[in-house]
One Martini backbone bead per residue (centre of mass of N, CA, C, O) as a GRO file, in nm:
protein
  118
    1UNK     BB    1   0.104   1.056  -1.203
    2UNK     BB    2  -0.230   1.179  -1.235
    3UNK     BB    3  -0.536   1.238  -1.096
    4UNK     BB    4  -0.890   1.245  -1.214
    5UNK     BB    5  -1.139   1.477  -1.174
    6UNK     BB    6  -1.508   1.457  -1.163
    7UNK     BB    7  -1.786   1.693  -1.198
    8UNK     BB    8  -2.082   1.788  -1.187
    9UNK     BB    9  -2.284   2.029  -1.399
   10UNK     BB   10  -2.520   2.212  -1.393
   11UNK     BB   11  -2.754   2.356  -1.528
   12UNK     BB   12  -2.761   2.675  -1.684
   13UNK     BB   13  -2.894   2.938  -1.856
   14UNK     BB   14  -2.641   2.872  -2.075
   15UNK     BB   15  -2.593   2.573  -1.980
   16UNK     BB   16  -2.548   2.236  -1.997
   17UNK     BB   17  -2.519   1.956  -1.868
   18UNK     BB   18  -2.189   1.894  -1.745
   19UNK     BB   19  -1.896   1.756  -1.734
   20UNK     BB   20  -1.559   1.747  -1.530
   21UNK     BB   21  -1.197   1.715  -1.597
   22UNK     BB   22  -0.939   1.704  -1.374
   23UNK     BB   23  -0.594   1.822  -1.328
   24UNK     BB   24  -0.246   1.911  -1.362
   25UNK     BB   25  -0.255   1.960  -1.710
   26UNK     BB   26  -0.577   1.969  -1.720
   27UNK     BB   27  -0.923   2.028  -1.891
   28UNK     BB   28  -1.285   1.879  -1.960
   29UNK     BB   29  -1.588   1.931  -2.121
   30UNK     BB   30  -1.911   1.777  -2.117
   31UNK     BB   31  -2.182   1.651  -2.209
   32UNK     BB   32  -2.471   1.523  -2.080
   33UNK     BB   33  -2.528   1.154  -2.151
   34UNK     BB   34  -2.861   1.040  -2.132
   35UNK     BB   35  -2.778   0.718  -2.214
   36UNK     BB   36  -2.617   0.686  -1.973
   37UNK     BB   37  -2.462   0.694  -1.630
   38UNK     BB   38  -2.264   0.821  -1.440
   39UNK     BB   39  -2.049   0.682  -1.459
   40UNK     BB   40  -1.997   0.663  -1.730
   41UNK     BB   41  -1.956   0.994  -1.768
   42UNK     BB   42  -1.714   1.012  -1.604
   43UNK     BB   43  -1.559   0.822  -1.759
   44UNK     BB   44  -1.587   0.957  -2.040
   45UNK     BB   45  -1.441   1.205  -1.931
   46UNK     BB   46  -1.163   1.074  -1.850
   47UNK     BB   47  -1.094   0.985  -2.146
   48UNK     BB   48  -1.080   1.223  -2.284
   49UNK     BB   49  -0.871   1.382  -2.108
   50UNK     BB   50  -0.637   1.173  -2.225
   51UNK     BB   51  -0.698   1.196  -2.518
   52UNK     BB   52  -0.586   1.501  -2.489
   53UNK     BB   53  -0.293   1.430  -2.380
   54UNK     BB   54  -0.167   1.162  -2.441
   55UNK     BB   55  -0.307   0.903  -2.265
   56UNK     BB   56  -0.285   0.604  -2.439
   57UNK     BB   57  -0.059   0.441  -2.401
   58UNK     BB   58  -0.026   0.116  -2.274
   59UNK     BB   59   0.153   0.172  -2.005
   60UNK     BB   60  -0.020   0.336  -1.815
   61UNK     BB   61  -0.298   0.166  -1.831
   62UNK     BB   62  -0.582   0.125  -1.660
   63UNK     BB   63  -0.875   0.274  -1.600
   64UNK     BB   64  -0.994   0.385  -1.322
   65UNK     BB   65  -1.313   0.399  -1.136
   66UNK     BB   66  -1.434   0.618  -0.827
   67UNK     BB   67  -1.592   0.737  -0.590
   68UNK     BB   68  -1.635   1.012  -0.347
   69UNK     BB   69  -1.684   1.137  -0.068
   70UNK     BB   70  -1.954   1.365  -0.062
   71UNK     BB   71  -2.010   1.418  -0.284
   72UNK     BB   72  -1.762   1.500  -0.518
   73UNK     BB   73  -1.750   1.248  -0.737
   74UNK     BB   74  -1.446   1.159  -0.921
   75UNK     BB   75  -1.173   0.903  -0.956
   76UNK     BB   76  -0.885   0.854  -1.135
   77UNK     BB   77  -0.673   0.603  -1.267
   78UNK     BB   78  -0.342   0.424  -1.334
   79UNK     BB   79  -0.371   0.069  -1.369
   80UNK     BB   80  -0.126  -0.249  -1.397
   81UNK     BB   81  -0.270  -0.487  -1.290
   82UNK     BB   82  -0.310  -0.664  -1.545
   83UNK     BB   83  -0.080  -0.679  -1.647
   84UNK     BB   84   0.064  -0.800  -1.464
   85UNK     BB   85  -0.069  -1.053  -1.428
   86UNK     BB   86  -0.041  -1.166  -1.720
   87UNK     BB   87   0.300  -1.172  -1.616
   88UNK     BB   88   0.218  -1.395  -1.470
   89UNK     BB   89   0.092  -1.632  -1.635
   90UNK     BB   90   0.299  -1.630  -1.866
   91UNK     BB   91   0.505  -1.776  -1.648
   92UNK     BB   92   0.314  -2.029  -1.597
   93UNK     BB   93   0.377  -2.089  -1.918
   94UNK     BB   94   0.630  -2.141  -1.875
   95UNK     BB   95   0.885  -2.347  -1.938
   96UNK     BB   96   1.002  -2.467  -1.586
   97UNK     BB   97   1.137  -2.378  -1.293
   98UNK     BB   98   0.892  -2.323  -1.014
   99UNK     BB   99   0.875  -2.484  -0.753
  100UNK     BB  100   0.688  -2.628  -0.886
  101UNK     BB  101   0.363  -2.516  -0.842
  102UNK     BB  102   0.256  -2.239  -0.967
  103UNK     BB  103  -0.044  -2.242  -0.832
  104UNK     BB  104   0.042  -2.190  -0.548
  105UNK     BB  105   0.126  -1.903  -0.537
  106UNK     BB  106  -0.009  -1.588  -0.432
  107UNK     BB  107   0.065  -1.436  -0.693
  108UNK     BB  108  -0.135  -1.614  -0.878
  109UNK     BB  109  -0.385  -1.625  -0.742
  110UNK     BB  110  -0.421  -1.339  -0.785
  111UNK     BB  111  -0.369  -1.323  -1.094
  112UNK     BB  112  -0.670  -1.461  -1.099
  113UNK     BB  113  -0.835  -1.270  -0.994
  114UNK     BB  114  -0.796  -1.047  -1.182
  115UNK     BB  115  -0.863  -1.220  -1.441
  116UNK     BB  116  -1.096  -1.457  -1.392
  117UNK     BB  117  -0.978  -1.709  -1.309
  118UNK     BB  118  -1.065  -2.057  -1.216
   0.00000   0.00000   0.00000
């Protein structure tokens, strides 16, 4: 899998400002959306060249993204952490032998801490 940055480029006499989305696949570059804030720009830049690349299917996971350090724009990645905690859940709600309370193991808080659950 490839990490997607994206990074803000300014308005020039020819064009106008806009988000560009570069991978090892592909590139694309967006108008800037003023009713957004920056984040969501990029990461709406980042969706858009998935969806370009056909990069759509559920097992990909979910698009993370991150600020870069010296304001370098943003980085894009598929994580499947949700996946994976829903299948440590659905583990803990089959019937059978848990080795006792499945709420106690270490990997069950955790994905609880990732799903939000209380």
């Amino acid at each position: 899998m490839q990490a997607i940055t994206t990074k803000y480029l300014p308005q020039t006499n020819y064009r106008q400002s806009r988000i560009k989305a570069t991978c090892e696949a592909g590139t694309l570059a967006l108008p800037w959306n003023y009713s957004m804030n920056v984040e969501d720009n990029h990461h709406a830049c980042a969706v858009a060249l998935t969806v370009k690349l056909n990069w759509i299917d559920p097992h990909y996971g979910t698009l993370l993204s991150g600020g870069m350090a010296g304001n370098l724009g943003y980085c894009h990645v598929f994580s499947k952490e949700s996946q994976l905690a829903e299948s440590v859940m659905d583990w803990v709600k089959t019937p059978g032998n848990h080795g006792g309370n499945p709420y106690r193991h270490p990997f069950v808080k955790i994905a609880e801490r990732i799903l939000g659950v209380e």
